[in-house]
C-alpha positions as CSV (number, residue, x, y, z in Angstrom):
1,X,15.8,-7.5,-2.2
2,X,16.6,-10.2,-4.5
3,X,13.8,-11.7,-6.7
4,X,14.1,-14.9,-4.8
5,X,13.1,-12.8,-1.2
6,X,10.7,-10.7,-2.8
7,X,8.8,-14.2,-4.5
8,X,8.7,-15.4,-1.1
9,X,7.8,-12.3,0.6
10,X,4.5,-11.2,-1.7
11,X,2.2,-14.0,-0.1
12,X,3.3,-12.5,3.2
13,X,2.7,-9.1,2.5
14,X,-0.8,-9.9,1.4
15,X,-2.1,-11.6,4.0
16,X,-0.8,-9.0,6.2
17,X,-2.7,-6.2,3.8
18,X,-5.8,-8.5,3.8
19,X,-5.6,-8.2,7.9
20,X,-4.5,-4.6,8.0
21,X,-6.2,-2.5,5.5
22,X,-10.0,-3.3,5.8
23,X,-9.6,-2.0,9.6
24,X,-7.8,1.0,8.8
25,X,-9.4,1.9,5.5
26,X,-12.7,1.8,8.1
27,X,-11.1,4.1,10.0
28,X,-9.6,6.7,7.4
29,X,-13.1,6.7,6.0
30,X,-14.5,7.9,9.3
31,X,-11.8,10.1,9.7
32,X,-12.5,11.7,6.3
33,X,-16.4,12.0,6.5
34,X,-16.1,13.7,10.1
35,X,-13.5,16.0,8.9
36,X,-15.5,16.6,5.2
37,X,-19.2,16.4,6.4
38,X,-19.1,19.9,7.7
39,X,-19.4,21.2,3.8
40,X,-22.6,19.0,3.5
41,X,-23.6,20.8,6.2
42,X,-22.7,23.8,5.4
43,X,-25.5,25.3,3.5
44,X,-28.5,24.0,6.3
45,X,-26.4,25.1,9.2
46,X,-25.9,28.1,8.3
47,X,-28.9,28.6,8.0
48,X,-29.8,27.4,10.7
49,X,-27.1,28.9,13.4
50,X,-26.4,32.0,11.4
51,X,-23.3,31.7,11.3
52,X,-21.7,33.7,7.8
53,X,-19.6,32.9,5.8
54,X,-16.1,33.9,7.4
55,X,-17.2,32.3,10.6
56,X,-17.5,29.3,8.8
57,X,-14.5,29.6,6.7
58,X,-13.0,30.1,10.2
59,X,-14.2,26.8,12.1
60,X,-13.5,24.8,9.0
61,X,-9.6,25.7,8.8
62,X,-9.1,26.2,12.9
63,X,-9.9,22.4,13.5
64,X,-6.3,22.1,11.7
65,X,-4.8,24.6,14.4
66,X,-5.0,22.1,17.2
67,X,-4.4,19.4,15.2
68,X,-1.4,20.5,14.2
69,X,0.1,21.5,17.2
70,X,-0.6,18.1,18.6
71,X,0.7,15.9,15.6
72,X,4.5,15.4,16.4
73,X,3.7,14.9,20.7
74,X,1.1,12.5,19.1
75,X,2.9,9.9,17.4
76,X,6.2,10.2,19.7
77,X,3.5,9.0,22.3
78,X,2.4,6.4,19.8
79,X,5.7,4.8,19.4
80,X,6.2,4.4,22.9
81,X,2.5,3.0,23.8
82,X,1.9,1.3,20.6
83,X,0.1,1.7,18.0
84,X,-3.4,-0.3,19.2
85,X,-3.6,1.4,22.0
86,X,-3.0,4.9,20.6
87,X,-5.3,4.6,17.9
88,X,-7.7,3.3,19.4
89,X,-7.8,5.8,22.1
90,X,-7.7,8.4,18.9
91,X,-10.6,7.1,17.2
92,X,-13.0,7.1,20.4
93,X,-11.8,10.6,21.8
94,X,-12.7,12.4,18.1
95,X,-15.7,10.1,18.1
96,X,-17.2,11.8,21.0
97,X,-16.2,15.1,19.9
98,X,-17.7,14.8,16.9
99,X,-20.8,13.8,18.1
100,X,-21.0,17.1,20.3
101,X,-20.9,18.8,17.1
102,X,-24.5,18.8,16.9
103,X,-24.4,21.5,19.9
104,X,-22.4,23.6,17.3
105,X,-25.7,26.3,17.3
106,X,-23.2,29.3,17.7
107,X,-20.1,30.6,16.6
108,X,-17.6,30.5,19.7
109,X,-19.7,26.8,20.6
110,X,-18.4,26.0,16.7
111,X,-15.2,27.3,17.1
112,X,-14.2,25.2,20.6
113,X,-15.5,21.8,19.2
114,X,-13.5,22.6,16.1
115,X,-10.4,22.9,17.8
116,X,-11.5,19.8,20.4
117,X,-11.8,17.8,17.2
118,X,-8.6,18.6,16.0
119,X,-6.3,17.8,19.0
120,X,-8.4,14.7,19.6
121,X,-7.6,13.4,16.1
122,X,-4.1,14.7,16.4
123,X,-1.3,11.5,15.4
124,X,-4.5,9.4,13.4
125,X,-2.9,10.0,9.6
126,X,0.8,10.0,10.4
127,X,0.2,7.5,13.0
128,X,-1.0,4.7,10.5
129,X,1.5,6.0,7.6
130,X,4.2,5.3,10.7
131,X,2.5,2.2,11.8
132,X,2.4,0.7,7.9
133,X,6.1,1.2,7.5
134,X,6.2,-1.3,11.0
135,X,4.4,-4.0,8.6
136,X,5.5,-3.1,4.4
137,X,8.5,-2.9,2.7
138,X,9.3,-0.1,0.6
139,X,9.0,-2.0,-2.3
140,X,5.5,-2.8,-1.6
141,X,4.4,0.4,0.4
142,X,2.9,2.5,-2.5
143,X,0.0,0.2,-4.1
144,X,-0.7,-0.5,0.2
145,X,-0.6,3.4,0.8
146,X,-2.9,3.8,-2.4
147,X,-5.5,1.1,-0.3
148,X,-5.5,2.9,3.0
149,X,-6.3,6.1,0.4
150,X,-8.9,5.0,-0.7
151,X,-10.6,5.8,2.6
152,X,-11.2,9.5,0.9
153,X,-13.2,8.7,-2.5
154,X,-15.4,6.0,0.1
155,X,-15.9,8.6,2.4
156,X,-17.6,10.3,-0.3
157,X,-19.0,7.6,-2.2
158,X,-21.1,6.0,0.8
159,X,-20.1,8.9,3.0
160,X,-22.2,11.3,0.8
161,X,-25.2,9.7,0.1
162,X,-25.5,8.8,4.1
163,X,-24.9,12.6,4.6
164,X,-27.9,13.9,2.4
165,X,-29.4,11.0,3.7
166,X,-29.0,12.2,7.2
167,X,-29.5,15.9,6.2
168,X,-33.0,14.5,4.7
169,X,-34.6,13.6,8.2
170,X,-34.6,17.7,9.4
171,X,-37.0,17.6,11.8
172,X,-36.8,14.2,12.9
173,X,-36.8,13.8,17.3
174,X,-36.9,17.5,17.2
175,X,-33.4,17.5,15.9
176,X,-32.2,19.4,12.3
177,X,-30.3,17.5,10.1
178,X,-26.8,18.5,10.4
179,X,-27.2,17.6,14.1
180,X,-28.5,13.9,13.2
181,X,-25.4,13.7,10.7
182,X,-22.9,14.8,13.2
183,X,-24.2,12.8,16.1
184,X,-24.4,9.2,13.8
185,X,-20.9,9.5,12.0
186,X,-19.7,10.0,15.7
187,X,-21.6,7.2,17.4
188,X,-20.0,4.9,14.9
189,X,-16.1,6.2,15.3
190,X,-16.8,5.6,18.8
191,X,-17.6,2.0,18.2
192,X,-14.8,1.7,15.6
193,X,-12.2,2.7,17.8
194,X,-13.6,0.1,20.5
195,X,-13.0,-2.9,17.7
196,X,-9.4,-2.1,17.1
197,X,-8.4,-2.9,20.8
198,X,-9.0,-6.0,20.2
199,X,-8.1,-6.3,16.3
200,X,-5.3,-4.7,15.8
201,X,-1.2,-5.4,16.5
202,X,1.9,-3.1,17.3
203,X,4.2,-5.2,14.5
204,X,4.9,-8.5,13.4
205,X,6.1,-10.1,16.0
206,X,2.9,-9.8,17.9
207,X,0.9,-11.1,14.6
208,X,-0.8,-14.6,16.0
209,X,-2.1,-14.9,12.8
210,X,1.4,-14.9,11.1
211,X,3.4,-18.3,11.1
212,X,6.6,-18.2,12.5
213,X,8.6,-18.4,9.2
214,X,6.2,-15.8,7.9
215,X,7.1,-13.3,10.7
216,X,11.0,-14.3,10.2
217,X,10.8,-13.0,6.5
218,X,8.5,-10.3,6.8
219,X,10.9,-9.1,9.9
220,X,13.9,-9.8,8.1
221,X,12.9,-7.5,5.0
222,X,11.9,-4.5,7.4
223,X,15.1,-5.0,9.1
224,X,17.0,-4.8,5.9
225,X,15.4,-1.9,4.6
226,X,16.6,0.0,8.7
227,X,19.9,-0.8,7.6
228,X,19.4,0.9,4.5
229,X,18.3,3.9,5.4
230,X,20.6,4.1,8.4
231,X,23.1,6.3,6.8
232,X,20.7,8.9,5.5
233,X,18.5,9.1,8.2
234,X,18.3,12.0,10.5
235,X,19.9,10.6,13.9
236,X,16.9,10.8,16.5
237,X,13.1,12.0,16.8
238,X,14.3,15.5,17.3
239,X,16.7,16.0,14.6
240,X,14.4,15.3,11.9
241,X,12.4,18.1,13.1
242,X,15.1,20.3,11.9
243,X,16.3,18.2,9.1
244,X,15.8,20.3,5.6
245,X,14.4,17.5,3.6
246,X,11.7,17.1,6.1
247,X,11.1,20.5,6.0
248,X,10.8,20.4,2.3
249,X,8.5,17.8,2.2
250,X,6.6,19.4,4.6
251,X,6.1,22.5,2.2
252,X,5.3,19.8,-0.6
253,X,2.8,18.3,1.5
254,X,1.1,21.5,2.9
255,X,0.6,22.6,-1.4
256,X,-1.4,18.9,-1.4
257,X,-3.4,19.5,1.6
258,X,-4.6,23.1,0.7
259,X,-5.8,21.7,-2.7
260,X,-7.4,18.8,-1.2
261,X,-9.6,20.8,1.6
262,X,-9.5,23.9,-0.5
263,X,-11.7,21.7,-3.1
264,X,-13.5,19.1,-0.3
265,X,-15.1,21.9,2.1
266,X,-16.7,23.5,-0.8
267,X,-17.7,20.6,-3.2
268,X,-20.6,19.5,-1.9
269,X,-22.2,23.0,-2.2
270,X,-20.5,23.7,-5.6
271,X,-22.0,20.9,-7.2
272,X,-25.1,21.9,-6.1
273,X,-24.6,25.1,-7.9
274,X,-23.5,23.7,-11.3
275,X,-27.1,21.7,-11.5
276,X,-29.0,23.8,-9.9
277,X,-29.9,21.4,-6.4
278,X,-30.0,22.1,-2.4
279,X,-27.4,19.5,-0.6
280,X,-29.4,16.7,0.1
281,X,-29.4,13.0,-1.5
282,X,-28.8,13.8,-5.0
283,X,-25.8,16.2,-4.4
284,X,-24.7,13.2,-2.5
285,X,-25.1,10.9,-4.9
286,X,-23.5,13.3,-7.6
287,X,-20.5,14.0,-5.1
288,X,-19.8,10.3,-4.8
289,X,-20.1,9.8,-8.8
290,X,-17.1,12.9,-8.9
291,X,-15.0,10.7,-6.3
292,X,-15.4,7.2,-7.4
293,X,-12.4,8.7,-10.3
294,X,-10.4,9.2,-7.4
295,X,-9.9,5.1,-6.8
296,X,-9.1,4.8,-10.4
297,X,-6.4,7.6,-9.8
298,X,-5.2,5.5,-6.9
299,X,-5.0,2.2,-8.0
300,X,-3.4,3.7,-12.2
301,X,-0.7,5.9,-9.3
302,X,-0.1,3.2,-6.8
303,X,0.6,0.8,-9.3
304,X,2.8,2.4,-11.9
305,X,4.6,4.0,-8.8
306,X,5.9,0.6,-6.9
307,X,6.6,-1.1,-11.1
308,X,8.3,1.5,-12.4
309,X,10.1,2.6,-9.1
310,X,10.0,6.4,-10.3
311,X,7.6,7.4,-7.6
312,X,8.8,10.9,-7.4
313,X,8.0,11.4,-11.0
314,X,4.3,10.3,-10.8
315,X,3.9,11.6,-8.0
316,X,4.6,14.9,-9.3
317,X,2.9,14.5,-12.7
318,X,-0.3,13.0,-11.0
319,X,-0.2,16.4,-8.2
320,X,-0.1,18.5,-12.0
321,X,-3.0,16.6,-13.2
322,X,-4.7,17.8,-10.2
323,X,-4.0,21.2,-10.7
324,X,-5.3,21.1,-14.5
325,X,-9.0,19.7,-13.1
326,X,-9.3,22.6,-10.6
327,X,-8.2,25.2,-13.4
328,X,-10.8,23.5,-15.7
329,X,-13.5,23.1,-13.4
330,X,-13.9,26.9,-13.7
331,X,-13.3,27.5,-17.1
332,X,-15.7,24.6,-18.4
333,X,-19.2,26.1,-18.3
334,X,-21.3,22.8,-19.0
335,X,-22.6,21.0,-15.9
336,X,-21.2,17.1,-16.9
337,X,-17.8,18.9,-18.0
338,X,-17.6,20.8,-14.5
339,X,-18.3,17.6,-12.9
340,X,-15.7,15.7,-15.0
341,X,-13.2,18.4,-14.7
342,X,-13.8,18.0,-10.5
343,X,-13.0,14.7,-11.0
344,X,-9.9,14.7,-12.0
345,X,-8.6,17.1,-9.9
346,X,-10.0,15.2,-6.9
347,X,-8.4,12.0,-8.4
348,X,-5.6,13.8,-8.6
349,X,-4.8,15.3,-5.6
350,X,-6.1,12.1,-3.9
351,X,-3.8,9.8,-5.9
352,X,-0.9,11.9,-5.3
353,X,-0.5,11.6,-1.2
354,X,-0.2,7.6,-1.3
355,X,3.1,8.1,-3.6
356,X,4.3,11.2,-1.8
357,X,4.5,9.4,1.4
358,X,6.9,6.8,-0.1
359,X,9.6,9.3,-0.5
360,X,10.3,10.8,3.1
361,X,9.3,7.3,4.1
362,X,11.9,5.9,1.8
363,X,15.1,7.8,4.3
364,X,13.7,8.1,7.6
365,X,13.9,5.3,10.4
366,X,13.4,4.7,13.9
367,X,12.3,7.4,15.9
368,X,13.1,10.2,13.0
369,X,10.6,8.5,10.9
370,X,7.5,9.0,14.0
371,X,8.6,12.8,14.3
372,X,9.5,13.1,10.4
373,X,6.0,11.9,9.4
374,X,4.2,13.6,12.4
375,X,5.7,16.7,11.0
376,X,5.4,16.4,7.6
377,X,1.6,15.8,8.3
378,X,1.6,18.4,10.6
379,X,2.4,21.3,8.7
380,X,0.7,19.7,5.6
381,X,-2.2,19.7,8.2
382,X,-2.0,23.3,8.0
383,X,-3.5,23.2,4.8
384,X,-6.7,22.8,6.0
385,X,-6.5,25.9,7.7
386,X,-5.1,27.9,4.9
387,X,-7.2,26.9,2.3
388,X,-10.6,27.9,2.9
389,X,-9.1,31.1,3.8
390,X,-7.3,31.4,0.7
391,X,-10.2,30.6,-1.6
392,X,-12.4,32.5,0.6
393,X,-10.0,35.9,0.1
394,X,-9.5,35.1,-3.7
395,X,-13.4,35.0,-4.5
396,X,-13.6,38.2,-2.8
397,X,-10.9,39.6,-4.6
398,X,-10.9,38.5,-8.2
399,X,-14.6,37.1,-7.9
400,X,-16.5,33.9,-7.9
401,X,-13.4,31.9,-10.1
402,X,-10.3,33.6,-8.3
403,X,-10.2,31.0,-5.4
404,X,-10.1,28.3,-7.8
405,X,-7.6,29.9,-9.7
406,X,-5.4,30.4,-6.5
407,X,-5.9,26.4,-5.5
408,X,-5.1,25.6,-9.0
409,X,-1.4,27.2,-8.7
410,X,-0.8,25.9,-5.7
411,X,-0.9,22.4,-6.6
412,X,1.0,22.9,-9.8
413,X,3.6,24.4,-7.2
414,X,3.3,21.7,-5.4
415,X,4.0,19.5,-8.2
416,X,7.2,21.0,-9.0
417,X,8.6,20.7,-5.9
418,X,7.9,17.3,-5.5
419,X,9.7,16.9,-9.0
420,X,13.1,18.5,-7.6
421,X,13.0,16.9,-4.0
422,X,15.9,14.5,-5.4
423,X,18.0,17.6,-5.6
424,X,17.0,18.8,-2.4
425,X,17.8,15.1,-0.7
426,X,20.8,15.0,-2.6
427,X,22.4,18.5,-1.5
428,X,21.1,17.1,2.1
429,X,23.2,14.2,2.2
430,X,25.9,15.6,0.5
431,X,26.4,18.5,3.2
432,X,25.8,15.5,6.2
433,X,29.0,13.5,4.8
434,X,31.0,16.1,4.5
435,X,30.0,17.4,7.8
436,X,30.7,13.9,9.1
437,X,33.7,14.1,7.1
438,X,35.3,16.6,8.6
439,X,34.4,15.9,12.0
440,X,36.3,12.4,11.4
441,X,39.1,14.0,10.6
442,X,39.4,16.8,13.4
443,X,39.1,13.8,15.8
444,X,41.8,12.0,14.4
445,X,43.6,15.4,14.0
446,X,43.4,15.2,18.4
């Protein structure tokens, strides 16, 4: 893009972000809080169902079971009904589910809904991540990326105080409080999901709110960037299911995803710990203080990312970063150092995805990019499960620290992976010309 297009372009691109990202950053923030507000209520309902702590560890990571399996069928659907329709159908069908939580009172009750939640919020992550590559250039698409992120650190910062909040009124219609919690935050995805039929558009072309020669250079970049990326992509939705770089990402991705849940499911109550509090308003309010770092991760990632054009490179260094805040956070023993060791990993590992996603993003097109993303997502997704497992298995092995340890060298893994996935993409498209290569010339050879 020459600096002449890309001048012309940038009062495009943020109108379009102004339109786009306050509807979906709503929605990641629900999407987050339903997913997260199970560890704020961990402590009260367990205590209240009786559930232990295995059972728990189990309903936390088997929501990630169904959502997995239903990620890739999710957002091939999505590209053939569109994206308004999709999501919105998303948003209202987890909405409800999440609601029913509150019936959650026994183990195989908690273990259904868990699963229900997960296939109804199956395609919501990689579907927007596709549905933003409809809409920014690459050049653009990390610092946008790093805004729909910051649904995660909000989730916390007004999600978490409205938790305790809601955990505060036990008792209140004869209800406890986790069941309050789970049946507001789902009342209001419900009536989310109901606003963006109404709001939201499958691409440009349908933007009314785009002037024609507005659309004709926002289309016109998009369609430049396809032609890029034509050469390297994988050829069709099912390919890229087998294509190795995807895969590799996918193993990238799944390292992000168990230190993200790994930390999340568990914060709320280890905070509590470190200063000596039950989950309620004040953790809440101390939770959102740990996240609010997180935005500064994403806006300081986002931004030298799309300047400097070496997003593999912070990507990995800010993932490492993330791995040096879990290690510390168990090897500081003062309460504001814990805290500000938490922080960083959290910033960290929340900083990291909006970068990561501009590097598969950055080869695959058409209908490889909806399965390549859905499958990326979906055995990151994975992560979910894995993690509370993990950490659950290394406290009981090497005691209280030894799941933090074990998060902390998985994201440092993590990191170096995403620092040799050029190599990886390389060796990729080196073996696809030669392939093509060679079956050139055994056709001309006929």
């Amino acid at each position: 893009m020459t600096d002449t297009q890309s001048a012309a372009l940038a009062p495009v691109i943020r109108k379009v972000t102004a339109r786009l990202i306050p509807i979906l950053l709503l929605m990641y923030i629900l999407a987050f809080l339903d997913r997260s507000n199970l560890g704020f209520a961990k402590d009260a309902f367990q205590a209240d169902t009786g559930i232990s702590n295995a059972a728990y560890a189990l309903g936390a990571g088997i929501f990630f079971l169904g959502y997995a399996v239903f990620e890739v069928p999710s957002n091939m659907l999505m590209q053939k009904v569109g994206a308004k329709i999709w999501l919105a159908r998303i948003m209202i069908s987890w909405g409800i589910v999440s609601a029913l939580m509150m019936f959650a009172v026994n183990e195989p009750m908690f273990y259904v809904l868990r699963v229900l939640l997960g296939i109804t919020e199956a395609g919501f992550f990689p579907g927007v991540i596709w549905y933003l590559t409809k809409w920014i250039p690459v050049e653009h698409r990390a610092r946008v990326n790093g805004l729909f992120y910051f649904g995660a650190p909000l989730a916390f910062i007004f999600g978490g105080p409205l938790s305790g909040l809601l955990l505060d009124l036990d008792g209140l219609g004869g209800l406890h409080g986790w069941q309050i919690m789970f049946l507001v935050t789902g009342v209001l995805t419900v009536i989310v999901g109901l606003v963006c039929i109404g709001y939201l558009d499958n691409g440009p072309r349908d933007a009314k709110w785009l002037t024609p020669q507005q659309k004709d250079l926002l289309i016109a970049a998009l369609d430049r960037e396809e032609a890029s990326k034509a050469d390297h992509s994988p050829r069709g939705a099912l390919r890229a299911l087998a294509n190795p770089a995807v895969l590799y990402f996918s193993v990238a991705y799944l390292t992000i995803q168990m230190a993200v849940y790994g930390v999340t499911f568990y914060l709320p109550s280890t905070i509590g710990t470190v200063v000596g509090e039950d989950v309620g308003l004040m953790v809440g309010l101390l939770t959102a203080a740990v996240w609010s770092l997180a935005i500064v991760g994403v806006v300081v990632a986002t931004r030298i990312a799309d300047r400097t054009g070496r997003r593999r490179i912070v990507a990995a260094v800010t993932l490492g970063l993330s791995a040096l805040g879990i290690l510390l956070s168990v090897v500081f023993q003062e309460p504001v150092m814990v805290l500000l060791a938490l922080a960083l990993g959290a910033a960290g590992f929340i900083a990291v995805q909006p970068v990561f996603w501009t590097l598969p993003t950055s080869f695959l097109v058409g209908g490889a990019a909806a399965s390549g993303i859905a499958l990326i997502n979906s055995i990151g997704s994975l992560g979910g499960f894995l993690a509370p497992i993990v950490k659950n298995a290394a406290d009981e092995l090497f005691g209280a620290a030894g799941g933090s340890y074990a998060l902390a060298a998985i994201a440092a893994i993590g990191a170096i992976l995403i620092a040799c996935s050029h190599l990886v993409a390389r060796a990729v498209r080196t073996i696809g010309e030669r392939t093509e290569a060679t079956a050139l010339a055994q056709e001309e050879a006929r």
